[in-house]
C-alpha positions as CSV (number, residue, x, y, z in Angstrom):
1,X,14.7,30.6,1.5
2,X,16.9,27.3,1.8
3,X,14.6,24.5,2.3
4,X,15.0,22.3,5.4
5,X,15.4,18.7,5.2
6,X,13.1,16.8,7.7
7,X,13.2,12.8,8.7
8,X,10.0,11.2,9.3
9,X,9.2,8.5,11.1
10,X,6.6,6.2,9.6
11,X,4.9,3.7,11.6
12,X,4.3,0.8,10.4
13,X,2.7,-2.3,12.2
14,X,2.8,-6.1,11.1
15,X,-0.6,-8.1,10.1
16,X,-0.8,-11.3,8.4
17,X,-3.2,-11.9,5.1
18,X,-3.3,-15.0,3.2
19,X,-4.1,-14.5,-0.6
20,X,-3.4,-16.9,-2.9
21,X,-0.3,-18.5,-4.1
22,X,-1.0,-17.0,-7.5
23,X,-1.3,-13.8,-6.3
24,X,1.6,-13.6,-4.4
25,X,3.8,-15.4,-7.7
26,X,2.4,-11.9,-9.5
27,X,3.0,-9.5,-6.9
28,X,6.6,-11.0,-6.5
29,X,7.0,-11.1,-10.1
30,X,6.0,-7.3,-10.3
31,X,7.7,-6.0,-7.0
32,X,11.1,-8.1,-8.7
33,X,10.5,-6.3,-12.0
34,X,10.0,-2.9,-10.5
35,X,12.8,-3.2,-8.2
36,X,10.5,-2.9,-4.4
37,X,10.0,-5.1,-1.6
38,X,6.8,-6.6,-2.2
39,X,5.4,-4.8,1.3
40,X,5.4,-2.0,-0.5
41,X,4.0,-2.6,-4.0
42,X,1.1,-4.5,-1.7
43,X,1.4,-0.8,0.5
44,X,0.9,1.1,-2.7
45,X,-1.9,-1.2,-4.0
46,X,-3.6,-0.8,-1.0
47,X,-3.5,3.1,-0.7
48,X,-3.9,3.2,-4.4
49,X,-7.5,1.3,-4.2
50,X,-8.8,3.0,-1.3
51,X,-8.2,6.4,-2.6
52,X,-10.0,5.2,-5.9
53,X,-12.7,2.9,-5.1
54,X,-16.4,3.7,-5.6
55,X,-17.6,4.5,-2.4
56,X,-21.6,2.3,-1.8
57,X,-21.4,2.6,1.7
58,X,-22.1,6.2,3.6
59,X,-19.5,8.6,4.4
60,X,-16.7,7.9,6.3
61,X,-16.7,3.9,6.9
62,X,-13.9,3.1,5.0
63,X,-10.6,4.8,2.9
64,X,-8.5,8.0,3.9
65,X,-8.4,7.8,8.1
């Protein structure tokens, strides 16, 4: 069987955050080294945290929708 190629559509939505300036120096510096916008190493930090963190909170109020 030949496998079929498929284009997906993400959606994406824009929201502002304000860390600080030393964070964003490091994230720039990392995202440069790595060769990715820093959108998406903060993407990829973000999905990489929720799917990780210790859950103290019940079921369901927070990570994987």
């Amino acid at each position: 069987m030949i496998a079929v190629f498929e284009v997906r559509k993400e959606e994406y939505v824009n929201k502002t955050f304000r860390p600080k300036k030393e964070l964003v120096d490091e994230l720039a510096k990392c995202a440069s080294e790595n060769g990715i916008s820093v959108n998406e190493l903060v993407s990829q930090c973000c999905r990489y945290s929720l799917d990780n963190m210790e859950v103290k909170h019940p079921a369901g109020a927070c990570g994987a929708l």
